[in-house]
C-alpha positions as CSV (number, residue, x, y, z in Angstrom):
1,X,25.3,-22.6,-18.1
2,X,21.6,-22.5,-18.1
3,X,21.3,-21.7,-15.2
4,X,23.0,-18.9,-15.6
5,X,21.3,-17.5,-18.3
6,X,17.9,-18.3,-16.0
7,X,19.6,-16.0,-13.8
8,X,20.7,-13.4,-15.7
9,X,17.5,-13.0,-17.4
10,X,15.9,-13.3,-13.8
11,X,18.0,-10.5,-12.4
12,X,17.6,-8.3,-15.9
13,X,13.9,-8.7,-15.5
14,X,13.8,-7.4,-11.6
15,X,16.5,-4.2,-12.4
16,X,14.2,-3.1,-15.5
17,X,10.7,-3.3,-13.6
18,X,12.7,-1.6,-10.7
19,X,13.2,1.3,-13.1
20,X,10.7,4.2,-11.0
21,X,8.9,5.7,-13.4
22,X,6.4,7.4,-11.2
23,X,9.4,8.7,-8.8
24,X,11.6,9.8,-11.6
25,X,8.6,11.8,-13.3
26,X,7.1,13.3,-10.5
27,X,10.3,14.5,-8.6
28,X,11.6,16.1,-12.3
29,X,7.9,17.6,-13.2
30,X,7.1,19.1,-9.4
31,X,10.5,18.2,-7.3
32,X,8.1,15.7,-5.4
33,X,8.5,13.0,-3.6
34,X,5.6,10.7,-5.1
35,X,5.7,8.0,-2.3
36,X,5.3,11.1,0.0
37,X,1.7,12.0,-1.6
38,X,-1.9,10.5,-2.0
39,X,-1.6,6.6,-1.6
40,X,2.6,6.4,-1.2
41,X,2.0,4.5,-4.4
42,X,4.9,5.2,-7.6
43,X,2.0,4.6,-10.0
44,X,0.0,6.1,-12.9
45,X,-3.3,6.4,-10.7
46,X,-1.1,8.4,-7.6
47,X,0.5,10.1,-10.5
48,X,-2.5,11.3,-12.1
49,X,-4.0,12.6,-8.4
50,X,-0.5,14.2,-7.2
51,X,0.9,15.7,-10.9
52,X,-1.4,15.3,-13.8
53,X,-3.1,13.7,-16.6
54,X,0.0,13.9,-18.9
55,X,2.7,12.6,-16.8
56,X,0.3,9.8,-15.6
57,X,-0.3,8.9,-19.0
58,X,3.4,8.5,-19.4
59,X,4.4,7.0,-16.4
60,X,1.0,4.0,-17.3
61,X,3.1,3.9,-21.0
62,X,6.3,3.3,-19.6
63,X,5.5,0.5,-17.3
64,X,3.4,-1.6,-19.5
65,X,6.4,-1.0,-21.6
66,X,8.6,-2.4,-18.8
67,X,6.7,-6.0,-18.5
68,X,6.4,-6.3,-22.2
69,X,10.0,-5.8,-23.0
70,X,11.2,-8.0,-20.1
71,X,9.1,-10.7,-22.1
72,X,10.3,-9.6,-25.5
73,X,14.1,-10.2,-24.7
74,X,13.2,-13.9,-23.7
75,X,11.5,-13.9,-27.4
76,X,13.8,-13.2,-29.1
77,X,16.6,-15.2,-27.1
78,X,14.8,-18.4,-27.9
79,X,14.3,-16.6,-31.4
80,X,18.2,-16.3,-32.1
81,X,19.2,-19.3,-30.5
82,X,16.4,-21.7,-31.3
83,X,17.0,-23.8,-28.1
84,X,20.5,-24.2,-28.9
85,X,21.3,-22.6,-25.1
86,X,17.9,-23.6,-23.6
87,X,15.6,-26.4,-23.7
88,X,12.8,-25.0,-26.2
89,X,11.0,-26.4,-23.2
90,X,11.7,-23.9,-20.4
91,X,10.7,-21.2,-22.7
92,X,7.2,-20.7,-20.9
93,X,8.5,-21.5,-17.6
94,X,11.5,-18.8,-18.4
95,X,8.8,-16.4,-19.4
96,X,6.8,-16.7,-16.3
97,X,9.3,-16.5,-13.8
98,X,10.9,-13.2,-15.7
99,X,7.7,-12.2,-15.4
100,X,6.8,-13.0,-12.0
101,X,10.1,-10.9,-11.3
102,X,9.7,-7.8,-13.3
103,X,6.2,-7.2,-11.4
104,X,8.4,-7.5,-8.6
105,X,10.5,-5.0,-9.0
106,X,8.1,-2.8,-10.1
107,X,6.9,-2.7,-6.8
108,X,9.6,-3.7,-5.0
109,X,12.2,-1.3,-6.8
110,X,16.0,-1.3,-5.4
111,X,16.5,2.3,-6.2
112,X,13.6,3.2,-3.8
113,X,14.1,1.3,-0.8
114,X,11.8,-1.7,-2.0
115,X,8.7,0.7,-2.6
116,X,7.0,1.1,-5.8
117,X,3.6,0.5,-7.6
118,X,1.0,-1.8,-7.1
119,X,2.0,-3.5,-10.8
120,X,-1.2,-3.4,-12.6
121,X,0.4,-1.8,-15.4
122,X,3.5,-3.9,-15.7
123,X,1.5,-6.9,-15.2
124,X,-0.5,-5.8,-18.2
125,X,2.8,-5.5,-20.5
126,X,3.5,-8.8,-19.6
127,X,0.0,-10.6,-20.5
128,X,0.1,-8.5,-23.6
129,X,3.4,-10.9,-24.9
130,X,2.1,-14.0,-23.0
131,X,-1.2,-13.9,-25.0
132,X,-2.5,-10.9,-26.5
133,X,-6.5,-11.9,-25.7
134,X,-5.9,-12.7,-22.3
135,X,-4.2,-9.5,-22.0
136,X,-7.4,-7.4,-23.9
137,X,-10.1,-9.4,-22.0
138,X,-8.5,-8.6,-18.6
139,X,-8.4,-4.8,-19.9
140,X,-11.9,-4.9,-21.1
141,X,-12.9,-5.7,-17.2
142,X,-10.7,-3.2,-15.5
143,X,-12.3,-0.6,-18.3
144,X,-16.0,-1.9,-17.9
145,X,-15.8,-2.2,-14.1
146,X,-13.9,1.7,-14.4
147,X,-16.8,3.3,-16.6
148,X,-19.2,1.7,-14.3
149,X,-17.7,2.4,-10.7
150,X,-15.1,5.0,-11.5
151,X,-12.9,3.6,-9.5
152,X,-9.3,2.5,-10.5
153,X,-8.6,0.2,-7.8
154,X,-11.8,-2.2,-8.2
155,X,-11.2,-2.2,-11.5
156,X,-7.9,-3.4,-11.0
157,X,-9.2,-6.2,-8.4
158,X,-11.1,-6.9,-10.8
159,X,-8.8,-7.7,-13.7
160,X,-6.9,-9.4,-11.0
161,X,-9.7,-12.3,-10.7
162,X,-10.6,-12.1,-14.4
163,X,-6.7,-12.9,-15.7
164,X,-7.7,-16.1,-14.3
165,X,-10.3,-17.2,-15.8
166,X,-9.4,-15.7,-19.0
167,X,-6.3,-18.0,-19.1
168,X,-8.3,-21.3,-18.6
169,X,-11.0,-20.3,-21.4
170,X,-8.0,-19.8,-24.1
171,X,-6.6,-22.7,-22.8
172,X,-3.2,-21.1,-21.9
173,X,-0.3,-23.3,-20.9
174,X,0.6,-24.4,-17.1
175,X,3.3,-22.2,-16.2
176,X,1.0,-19.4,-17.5
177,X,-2.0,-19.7,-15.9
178,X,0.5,-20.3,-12.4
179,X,1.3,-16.7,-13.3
180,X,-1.8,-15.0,-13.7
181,X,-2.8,-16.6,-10.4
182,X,0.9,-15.4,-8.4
183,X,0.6,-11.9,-10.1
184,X,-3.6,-11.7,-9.6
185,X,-2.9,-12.7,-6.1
186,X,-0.3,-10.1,-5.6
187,X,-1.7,-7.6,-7.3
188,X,-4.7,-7.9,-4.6
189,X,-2.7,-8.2,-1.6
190,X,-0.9,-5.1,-2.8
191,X,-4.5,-3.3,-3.1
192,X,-5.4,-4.2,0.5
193,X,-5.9,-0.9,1.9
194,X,-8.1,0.3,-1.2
195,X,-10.0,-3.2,-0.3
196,X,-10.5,-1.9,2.9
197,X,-11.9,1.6,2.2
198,X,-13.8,-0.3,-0.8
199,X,-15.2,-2.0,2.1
200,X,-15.9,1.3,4.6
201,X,-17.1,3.0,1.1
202,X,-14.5,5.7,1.2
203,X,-12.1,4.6,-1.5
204,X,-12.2,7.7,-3.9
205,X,-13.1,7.7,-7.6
206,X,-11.0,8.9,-10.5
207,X,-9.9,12.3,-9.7
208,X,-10.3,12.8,-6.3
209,X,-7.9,13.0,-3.3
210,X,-7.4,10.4,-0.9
């Protein structure tokens, strides 16, 4: 029976950051095909360059949303049940993998032929459950590194390598700290072609065209 419930909150998490946010709000707004424009990319940043500020701002909302309420149902499971169905012991292991697999989805979405985002955002919702500070100081670097560079995607790298350490200096459990390093990781690979035009100097600042 457990698991099961493992699974069924494994599979809920991947469905729910599968949800395409970008796709759906760009194709309804403009009747476009979002992975057909700028980077290919479902996410705020391609949103903001291909349909606007507003429907960027609500495609970002929704997918922060999307990690944070994948964590929030494991919450309140352990909440209801007080370990009664799980070992109070698997609870951050539970969280990390549904995390793990709602930034998954997210980029990996089932409804769009296993394209998506580049789950920054979703990534953020879920380090905004796991541990609030974490979640704020890894913002604070993508912000800083934004205002400084005005670039989304190095800021992004950034808060990829700064999740890290963040989660050793609050002294954030194992299974934690395994997911900031899977998600920074992926979260990098998944911004390899930005690296490389980071690296040529032709990755494009805030609101310009690729």
């Amino acid at each position: 029976m457990a698991w099961i419930i493992c699974g069924c909150f494994g599979l809920t998490a991947y469905l729910l950051g599968s949800l395409p946010t970008g796709y759906l709000i760009a194709k309804s707004l403009k009747g476009i095909d979002i992975r057909q424009c700028g980077s290919g990319s479902t996410g705020a940043t391609n949103v903001l360059r291909s349909v606007g500020k507003e429907a960027a701002i609500a495609v970002l909302a929704i997918d922060i949303l999307k990690g944070a309420i994948a964590l929030l149902f494991v919450r309140v499971f352990y909440e209801m049940t007080n370990g009664d169905l799980l070992p109070l012991s698997w609870q951050p292991w539970l969280v990390t993998l549904v995390g793990i697999l709602v930034i998954l989805g997210h980029s990996k979405s089932i409804w769009l032929q296993f394209k998506g985002g580049k789950s920054v955002a979703t990534s953020l919702g879920v380090l905004f459950v796991m541990n609030p500070l974490v979640a704020l100081g890894t913002l604070t670097v993508f912000g800083l590194v934004l205002a400084l560079r005005h670039i989304v995607s190095l800021g992004s790298i950034s808060g990829a390598f700064a999740v890290n350490i963040l989660m050793v200096f609050f002294h954030q459990p194992l299974p934690y700290c395994l997911f900031a390093a899977i998600a920074g990781f992926y979260v990098i690979i998944r911004h390899r072609s930005n690296i490389e035009r980071l690296l040529i100097g032709t990755e494009p600042a805030i609101g310009k065209q690729i």
